[in-house]
C-alpha positions as CSV (number, residue, x, y, z in Angstrom):
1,X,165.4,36.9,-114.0
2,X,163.5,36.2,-110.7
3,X,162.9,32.6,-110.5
4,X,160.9,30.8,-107.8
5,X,160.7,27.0,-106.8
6,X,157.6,26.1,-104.9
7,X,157.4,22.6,-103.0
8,X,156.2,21.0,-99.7
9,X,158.8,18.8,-99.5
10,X,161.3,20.3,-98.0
11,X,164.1,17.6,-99.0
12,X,163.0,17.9,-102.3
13,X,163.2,21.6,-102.4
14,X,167.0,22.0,-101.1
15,X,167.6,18.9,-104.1
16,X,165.4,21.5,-106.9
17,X,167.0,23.8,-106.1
18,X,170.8,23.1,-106.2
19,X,169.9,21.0,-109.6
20,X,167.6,24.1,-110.8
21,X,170.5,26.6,-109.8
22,X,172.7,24.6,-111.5
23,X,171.6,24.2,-115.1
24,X,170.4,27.8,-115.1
25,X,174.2,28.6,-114.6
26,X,175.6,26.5,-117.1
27,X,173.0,27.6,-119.9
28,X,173.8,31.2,-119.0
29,X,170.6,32.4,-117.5
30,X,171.0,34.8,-114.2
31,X,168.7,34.1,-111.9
32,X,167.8,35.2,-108.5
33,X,165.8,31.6,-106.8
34,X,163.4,32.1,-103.7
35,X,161.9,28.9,-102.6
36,X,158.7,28.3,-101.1
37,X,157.3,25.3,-99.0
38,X,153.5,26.1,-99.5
39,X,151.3,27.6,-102.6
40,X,149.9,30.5,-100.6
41,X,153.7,31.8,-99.5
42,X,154.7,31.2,-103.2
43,X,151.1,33.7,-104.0
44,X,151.7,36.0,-101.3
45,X,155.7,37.1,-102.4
46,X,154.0,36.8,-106.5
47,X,151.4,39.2,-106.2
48,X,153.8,41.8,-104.2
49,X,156.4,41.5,-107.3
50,X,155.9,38.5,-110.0
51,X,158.5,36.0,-110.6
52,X,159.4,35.4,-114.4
53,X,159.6,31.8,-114.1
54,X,158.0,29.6,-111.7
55,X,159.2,25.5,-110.8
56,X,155.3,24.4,-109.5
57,X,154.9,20.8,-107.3
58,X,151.4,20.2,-108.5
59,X,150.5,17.8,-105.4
60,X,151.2,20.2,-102.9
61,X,148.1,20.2,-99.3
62,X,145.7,23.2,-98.7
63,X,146.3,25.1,-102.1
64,X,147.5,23.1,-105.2
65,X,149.6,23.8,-107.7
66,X,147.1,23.9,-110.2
67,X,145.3,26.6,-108.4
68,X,148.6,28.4,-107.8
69,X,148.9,28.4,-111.8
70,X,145.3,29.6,-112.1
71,X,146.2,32.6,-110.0
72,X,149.5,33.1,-112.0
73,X,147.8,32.8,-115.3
74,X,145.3,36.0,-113.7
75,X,148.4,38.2,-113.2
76,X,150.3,37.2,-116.0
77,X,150.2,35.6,-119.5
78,X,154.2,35.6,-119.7
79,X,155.4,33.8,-116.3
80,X,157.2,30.9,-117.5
81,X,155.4,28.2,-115.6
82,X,157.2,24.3,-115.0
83,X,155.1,21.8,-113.5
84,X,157.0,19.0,-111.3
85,X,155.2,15.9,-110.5
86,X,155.1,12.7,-109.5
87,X,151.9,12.0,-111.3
88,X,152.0,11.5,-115.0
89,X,148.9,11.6,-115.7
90,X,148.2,15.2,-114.1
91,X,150.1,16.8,-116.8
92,X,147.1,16.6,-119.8
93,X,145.0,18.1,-116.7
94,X,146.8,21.5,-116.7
95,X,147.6,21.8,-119.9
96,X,144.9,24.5,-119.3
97,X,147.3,26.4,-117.5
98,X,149.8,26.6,-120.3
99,X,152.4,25.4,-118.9
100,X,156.4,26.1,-120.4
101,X,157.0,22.2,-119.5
102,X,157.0,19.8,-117.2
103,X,159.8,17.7,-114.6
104,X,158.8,14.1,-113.4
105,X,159.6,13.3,-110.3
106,X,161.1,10.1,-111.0
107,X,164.4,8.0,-110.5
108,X,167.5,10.6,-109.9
109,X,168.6,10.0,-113.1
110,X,165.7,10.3,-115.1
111,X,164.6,13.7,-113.1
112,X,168.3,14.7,-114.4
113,X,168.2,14.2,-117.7
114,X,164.9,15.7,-118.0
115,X,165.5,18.7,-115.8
116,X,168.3,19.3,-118.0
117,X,166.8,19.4,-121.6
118,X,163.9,21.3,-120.0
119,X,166.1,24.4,-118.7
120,X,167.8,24.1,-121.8
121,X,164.9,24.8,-123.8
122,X,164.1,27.3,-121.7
123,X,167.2,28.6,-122.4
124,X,166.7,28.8,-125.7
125,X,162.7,30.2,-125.4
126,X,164.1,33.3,-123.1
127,X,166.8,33.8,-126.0
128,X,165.1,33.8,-129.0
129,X,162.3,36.2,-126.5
130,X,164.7,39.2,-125.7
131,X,164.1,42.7,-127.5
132,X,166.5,42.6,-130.8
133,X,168.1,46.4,-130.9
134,X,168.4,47.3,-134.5
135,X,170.7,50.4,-135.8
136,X,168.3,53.1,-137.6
137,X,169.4,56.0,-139.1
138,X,170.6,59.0,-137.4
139,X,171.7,57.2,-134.9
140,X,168.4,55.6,-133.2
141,X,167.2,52.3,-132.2
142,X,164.9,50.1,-132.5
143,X,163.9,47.0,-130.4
144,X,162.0,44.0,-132.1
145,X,160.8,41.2,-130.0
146,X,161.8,38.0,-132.0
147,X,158.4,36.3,-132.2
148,X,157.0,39.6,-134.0
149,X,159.3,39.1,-136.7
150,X,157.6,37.2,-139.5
151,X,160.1,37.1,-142.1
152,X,163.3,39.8,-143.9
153,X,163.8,40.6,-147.3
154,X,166.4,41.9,-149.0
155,X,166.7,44.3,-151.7
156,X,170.4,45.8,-152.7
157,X,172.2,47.1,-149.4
158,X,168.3,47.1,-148.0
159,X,166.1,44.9,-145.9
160,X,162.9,45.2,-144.3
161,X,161.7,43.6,-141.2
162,X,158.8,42.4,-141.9
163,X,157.1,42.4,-138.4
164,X,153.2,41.7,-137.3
165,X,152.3,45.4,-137.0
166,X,155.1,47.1,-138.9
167,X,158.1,47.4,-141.9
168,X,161.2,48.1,-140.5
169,X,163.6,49.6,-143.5
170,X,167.4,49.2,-142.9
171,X,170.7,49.5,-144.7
172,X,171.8,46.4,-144.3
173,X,173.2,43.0,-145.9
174,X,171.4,40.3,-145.5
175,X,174.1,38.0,-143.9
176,X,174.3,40.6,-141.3
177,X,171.3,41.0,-140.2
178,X,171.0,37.1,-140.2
179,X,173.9,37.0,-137.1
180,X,171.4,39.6,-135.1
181,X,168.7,36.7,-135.0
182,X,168.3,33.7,-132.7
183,X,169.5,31.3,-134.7
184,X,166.9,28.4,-133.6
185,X,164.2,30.6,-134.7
186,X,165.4,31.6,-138.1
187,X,166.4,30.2,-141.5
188,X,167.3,31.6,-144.5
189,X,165.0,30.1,-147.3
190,X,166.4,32.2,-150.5
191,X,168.7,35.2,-151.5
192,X,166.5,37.5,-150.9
193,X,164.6,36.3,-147.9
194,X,164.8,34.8,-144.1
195,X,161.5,33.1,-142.1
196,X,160.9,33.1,-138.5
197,X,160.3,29.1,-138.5
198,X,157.7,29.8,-135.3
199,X,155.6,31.1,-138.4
200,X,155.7,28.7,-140.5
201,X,152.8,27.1,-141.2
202,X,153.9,25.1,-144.6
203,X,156.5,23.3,-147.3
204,X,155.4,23.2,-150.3
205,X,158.1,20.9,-152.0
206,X,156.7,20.8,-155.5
207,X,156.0,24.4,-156.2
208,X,159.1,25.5,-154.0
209,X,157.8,28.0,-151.5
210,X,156.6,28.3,-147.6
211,X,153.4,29.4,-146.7
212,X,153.4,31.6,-143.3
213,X,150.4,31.9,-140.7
214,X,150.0,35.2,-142.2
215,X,148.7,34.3,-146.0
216,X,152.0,34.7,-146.7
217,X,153.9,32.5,-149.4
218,X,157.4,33.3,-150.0
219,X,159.5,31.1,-152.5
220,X,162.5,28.7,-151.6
221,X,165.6,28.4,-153.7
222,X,166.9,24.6,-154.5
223,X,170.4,26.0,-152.9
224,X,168.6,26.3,-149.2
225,X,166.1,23.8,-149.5
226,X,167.9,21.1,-147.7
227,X,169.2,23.8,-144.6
228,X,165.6,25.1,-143.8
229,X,164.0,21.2,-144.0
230,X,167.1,20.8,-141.0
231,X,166.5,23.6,-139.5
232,X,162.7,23.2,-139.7
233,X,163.1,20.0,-138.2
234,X,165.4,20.4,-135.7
235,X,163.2,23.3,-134.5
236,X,160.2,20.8,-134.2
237,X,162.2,18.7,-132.5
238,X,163.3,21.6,-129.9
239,X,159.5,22.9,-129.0
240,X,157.5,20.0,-129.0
């Protein structure tokens, strides 16, 4: 992925992007880092090829990074932007701008830990986004995008993929298919069925089933009650 790190400081920069670098490494996302001293270089290089993930000083002179993540968000809905401030109260300002997260500029160790869970959600976010091959018949394939999945059902040696704009019908167990999926993303609810958690919109504990952001309501067995409420919440937890 082509990552960019955009800040007048020039201290602060070399410091970003060692740290930046760094985590990226060790939660195994390969990245190729430019850096930038001013929001019209970082613009200039973005509109000749856009970067997939962009570190953004929003106090920067002349063009500021909220601007800079207007332009972005004119280009591209699916640039990863990560704001890094010094200003706390800037952040509910360019929430606009939907931004991935955000890095305060505060004491070292502060700025550490929070650099750290923020590249490790990110992490997790570009994981759970890659295209998921499938094996179809005949030897073909088929690649699925994770958020598209809504839920699987099973059915003897058959599942279908339930997706947002199509069935996908496979041979398949439904154990197998469960190791295929990000794991963060996905919980198996029943026998017969797994949920994309990002689609869940409800629990209903006294009837025993989940409601998804599609009308859907698919039931929950007593046996997996207790994983998805873990899962559910550890998800929360994860992308809030």
């Amino acid at each position: 992925m082509r990552a960019a790190i955009c800040d007048d400081n020039e201290t602060m920069l070399k410091h970003l992007l060692e740290r930046i670098s760094g985590a990226m490494a060790r939660n195994a996302v390969k990245c190729e880092f430019q850096t930038f001293t001013s929001g019209n270089s970082f613009l200039k290089a973005h509109r000749i090829n856009m970067f997939d993930i962009v570190f953004l000083d929003i106090k920067m002179p002349e063009t500021d990074g909220f601007e800079v993540a207007r332009q972005i968000r004119r280009l591209s809905e699916k640039t990863y932007i990560i704001f890094i401030t010094t200003e706390n109260a800037l952040v509910y300002d360019s929430l606009d701008f939907r931004p991935f997260n955000f890095i305060p500029k505060d004491t070292a160790e502060i700025m550490e830990i929070k650099l750290n869970s923020v590249i490790k959600k990110l992490a997790a976010h570009i994981s759970a986004n890659m295209p998921i091959c499938f094996s179809l018949p005949h030897g073909e394939k088929k690649y699925v995008h994770a958020e598209d999945i809504l839920y699987v059902s099973s059915k003897s040696n058959y599942v279908d993929i339930n997706c947002k704009n199509e069935v996908i019908h496979l041979r398949s167990k439904l154990e197998s298919l469960l190791e295929q999926l990000p794991e963060m993303y996905f919980a198996r609810i029943h026998n017969r069925y797994i949920i994309n958690l990002s689609h869940l919109c409800r629990i209903d504990n006294t009837r025993f089933y989940v409601l998804l952001d599609s009308g859907i309501e698919l039931d929950i067995s007593r046996a997996y009650k207790p994983l998805l409420t873990e899962k559910y919440n550890l998800y929360l937890r994860n992308n809030s």
